[in-house]
C-alpha positions in Angstrom: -10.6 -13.3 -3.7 -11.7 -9.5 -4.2 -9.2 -7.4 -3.7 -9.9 -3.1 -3.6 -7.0 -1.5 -3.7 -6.0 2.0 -2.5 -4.3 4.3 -3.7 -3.4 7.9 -1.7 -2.3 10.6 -3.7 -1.0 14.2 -3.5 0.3 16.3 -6.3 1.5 13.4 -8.2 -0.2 14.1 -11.2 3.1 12.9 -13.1 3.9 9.9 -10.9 1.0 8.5 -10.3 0.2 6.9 -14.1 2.7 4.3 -13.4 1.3 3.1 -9.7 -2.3 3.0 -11.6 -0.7 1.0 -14.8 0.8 -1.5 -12.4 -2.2 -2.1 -11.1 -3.9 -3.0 -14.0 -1.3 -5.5 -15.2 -1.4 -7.5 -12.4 -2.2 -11.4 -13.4 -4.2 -11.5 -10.2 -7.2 -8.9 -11.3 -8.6 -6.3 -8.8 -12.5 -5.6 -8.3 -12.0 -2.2 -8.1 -8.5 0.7 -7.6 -9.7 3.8 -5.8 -7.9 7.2 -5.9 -7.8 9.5 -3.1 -7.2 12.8 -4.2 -5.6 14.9 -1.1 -6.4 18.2 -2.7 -4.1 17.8 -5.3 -3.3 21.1 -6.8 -1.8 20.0 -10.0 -4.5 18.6 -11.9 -4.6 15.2 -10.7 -8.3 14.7 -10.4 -9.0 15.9 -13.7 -6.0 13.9 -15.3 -7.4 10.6 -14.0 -10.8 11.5 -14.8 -9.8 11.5 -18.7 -6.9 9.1 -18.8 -8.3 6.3 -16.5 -11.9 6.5 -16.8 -12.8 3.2 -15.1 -10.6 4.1 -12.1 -12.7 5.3 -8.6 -12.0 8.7 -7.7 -12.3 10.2 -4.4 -11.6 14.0 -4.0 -11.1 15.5 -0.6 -9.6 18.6 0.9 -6.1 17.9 2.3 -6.3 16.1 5.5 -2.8 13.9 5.1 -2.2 10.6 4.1 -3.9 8.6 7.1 -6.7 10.5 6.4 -6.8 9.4 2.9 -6.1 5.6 2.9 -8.9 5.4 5.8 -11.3 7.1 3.4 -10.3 5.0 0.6 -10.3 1.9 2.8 -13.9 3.0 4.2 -15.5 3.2 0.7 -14.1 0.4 -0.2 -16.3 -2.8 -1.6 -14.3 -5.5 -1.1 -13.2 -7.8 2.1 -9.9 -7.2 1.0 -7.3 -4.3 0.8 -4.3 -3.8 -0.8 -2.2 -0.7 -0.3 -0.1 1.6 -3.0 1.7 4.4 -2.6 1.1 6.6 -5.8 5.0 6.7 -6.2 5.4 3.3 -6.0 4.6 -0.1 -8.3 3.9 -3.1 -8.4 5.4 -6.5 -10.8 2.5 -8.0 -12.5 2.3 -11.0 -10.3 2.2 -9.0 -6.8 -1.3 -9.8 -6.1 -1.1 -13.5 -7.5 1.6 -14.2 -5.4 -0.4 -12.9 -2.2 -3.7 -14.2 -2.7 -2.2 -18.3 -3.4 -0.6 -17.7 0.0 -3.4 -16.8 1.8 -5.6 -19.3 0.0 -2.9 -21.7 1.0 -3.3 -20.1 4.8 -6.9 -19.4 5.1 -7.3 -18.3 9.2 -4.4 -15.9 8.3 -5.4 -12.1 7.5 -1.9 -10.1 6.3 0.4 -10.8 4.0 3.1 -8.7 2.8 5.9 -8.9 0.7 9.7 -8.3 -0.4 10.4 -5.4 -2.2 13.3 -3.3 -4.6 14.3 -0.4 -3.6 15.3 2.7 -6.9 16.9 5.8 -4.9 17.4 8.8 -7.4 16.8 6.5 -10.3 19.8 3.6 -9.2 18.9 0.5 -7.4 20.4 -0.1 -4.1 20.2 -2.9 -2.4 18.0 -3.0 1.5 20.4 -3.5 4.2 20.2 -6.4 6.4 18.5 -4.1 9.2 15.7 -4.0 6.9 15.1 -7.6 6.0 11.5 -8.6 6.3 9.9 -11.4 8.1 6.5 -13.7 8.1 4.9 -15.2 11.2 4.7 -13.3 14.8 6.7 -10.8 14.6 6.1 -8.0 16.8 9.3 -7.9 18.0 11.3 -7.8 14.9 9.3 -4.8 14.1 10.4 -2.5 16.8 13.5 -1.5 15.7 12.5 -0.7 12.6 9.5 -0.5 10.4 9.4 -4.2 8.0 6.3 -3.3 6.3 6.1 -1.0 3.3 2.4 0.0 2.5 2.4 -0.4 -1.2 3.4 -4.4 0.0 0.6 -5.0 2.4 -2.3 -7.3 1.3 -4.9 -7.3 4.2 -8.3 -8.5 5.6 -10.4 -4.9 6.6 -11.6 -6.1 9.3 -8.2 -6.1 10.9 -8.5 -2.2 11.1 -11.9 -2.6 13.2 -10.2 -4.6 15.8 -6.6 -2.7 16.5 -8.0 0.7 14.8 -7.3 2.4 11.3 -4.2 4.5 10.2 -4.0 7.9 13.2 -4.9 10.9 11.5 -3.0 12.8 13.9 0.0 11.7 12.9 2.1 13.5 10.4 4.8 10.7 9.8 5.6 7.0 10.5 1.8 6.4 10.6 2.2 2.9 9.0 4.6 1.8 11.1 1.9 2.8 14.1 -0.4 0.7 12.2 2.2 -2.4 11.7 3.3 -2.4 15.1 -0.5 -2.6 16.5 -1.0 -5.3 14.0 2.1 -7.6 14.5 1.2 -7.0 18.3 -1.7 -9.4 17.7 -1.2 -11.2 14.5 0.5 -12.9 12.6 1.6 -12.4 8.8 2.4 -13.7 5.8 5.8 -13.2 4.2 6.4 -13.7 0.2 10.0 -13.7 0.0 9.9 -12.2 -3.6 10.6 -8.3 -4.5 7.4 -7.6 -6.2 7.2 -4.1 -5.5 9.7 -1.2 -6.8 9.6 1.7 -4.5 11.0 4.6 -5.7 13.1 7.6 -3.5 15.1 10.8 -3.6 12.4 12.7 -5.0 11.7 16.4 -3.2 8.0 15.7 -2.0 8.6 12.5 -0.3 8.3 12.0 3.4 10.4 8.8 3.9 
């Protein structure tokens, strides 16, 4: 399976190493990890440019997060996508775990997974309002947003049948997605935390 996976970024010049060397750990190789630079202001660009050479850069004038996964997502070359937040990482075997699942569930087209949670550099444990589910499961998701990003393992032509992230939308505009996607299909679940995502930090949205 070829996976691209996207990465958004925006003055995360010193976070942003550690999403990319989680990516390139992962047991399950991707084809290709493309950057979106949001108009960084820090240096970012130029920082991946000379410490990740083999890395696909995208530079673009600040437009927002939508904006930039939907760019990444457009130029990408494979079937598949997979999501990560430049504050965020992945365990080595994120993408391994995913793609036997859907190999193991061939007419499905989503798969996300569990995940740890770090707030101001302590682990804390999800509450039960936030536990995650597989199958159908629009309804569980109205409450509350189930689906992190830097988890989501998807088919791209999902987007061209209940739309792409809403660039006009400053927050919350992956649960938008997640709820038009839940409303029509179902998902994959791997019950494992294979993703770390990290909070408490000043420029984060959520």
């Amino acid at each position: 399976m070829n996976i691209s996976v996207i990465i958004p970024t925006f003055e995360r010049k010193h976070l942003i190493g550690r999403a990319l060397d989680s990516v390139l750990k992962q047991t399950q190789p991707a084809r290709e990890v493309v950057v979106i630079d949001d108009g960084s202001s820090d240096g970012t660009a130029g920082w991946i440019k000379k410490a990740y050479p083999s890395i696909i850069l995208i530079e673009q004038k600040n437009r927002g997060v939508s904006a930039a996964r939907n760019t990444g997502i457009r130029n990408a070359k494979s079937k598949w996508v997979a999501l990560l937040d430049s504050d965020d990482e992945w365990l080595p075997e994120k993408l391994e775990a995913q793609v036997k699942l859907l190999q193991k569930n061939e007419n499905k087209l989503f798969c996300h997974t569990n995940e740890i949670w770090i707030r101001n550099g302590v682990r804390v444990n999800p509450m039960k309002k936030h536990q995650k589910f597989g199958g159908m499961i629009f309804n569980e998701c109205l409450d509350i947003c189930r689906i992190s990003p830097s988890s989501s393992l998807f088919c791209r032509a999902l987007l061209d049948d209940v739309g792409w992230f809403d660039e006009t939308l400053p927050i919350c505009e992956d649960y938008d997605l997640w709820l038009r996607v839940t409303a029509k299909y179902p998902v994959l679940f791997v019950d494992e935390p294979l993703i770390i995502k990290y909070g408490g930090h000043s420029d984060q949205l959520s």
